[in-house]
C-alpha positions in Angstrom: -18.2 84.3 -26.0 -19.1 85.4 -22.3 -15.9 84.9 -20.8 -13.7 86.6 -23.5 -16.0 89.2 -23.7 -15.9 89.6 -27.5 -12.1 89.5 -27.7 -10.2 87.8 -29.8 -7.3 86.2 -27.6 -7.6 83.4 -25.9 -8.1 85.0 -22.7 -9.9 88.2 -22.2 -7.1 90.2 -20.8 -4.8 88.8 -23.4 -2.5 85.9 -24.8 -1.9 84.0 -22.0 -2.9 83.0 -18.6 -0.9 84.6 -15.0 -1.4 83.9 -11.7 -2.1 87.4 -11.2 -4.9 87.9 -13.1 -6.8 84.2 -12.7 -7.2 81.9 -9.8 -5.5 78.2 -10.9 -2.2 76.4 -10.8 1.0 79.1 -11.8 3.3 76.5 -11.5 1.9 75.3 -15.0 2.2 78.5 -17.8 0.6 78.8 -21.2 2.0 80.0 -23.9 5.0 82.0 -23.0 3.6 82.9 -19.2 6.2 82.8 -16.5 5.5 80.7 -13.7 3.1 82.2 -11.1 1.4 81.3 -7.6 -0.5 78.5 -6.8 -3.1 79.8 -4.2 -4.1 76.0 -3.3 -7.2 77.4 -2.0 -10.5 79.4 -3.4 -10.6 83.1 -3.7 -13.8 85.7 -3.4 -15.1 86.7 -6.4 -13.6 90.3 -7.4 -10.7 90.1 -6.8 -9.4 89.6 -10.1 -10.3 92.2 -12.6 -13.9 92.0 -14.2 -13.8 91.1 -18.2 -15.6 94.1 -20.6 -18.8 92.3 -20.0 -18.5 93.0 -16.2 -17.7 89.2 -15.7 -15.3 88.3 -13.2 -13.5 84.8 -12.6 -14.6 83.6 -16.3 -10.8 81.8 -16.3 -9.3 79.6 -13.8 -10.2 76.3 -11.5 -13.1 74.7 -13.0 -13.1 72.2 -10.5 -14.0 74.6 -8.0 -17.4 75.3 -10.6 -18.3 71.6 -10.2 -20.1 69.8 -7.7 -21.1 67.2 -10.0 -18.8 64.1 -10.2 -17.2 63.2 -13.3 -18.9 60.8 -15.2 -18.2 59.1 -18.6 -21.9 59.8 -20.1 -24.7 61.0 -19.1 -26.3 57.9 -18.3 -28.3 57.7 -15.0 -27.9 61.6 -14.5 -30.5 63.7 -12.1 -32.8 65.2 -14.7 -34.1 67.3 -11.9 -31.4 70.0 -11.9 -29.7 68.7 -9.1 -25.9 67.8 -8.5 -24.3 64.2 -9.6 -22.3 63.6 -6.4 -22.8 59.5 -6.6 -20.5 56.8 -8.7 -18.1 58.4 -11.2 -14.5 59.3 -10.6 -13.9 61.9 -8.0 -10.6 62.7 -8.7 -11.1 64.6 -12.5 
């Protein structure tokens, strides 16, 4: 709900996904996207334009959000709010 901002595309500015608007890999389109840039690197929030709740960046490189390694379960997971950064596979 947040990140379309009460739209009902799949993306808040629309149908599909373009390197112009979000931060992730271009060479890989949705829908009928042409192929964009891939930045290969972070960018600073703002850049991109905000969604109608004022939102910015609520599409793009998850991996990026995560600190936490990926795990299969939850099994063994900090229950104090802290990051997962032990065991699990690093590379999803």
């Amino acid at each position: 709900m947040c990140a379309r901002a009460g739209t009902t595309t799949p993306f808040y500015f629309g149908e599909t996904i373009r390197s112009e608007l979000v931060n992730f890999n271009g060479k890989y389109t949705y829908a009928n996207a042409p192929k964009g840039k891939y930045r290969q690197e972070k960018t600073d929030v703002g850049i991109f334009p905000p969604n109608a709740f004022g939102l910015y960046d609520m599409h793009g490189n998850v991996l990026d959000w995560c600190q936490d390694v990926w795990h299969e379960n939850y099994n063994g997971a900090p229950t104090d709010g802290s990051a997962w950064e032990t065991g699990g596979d690093n590379n999803r």
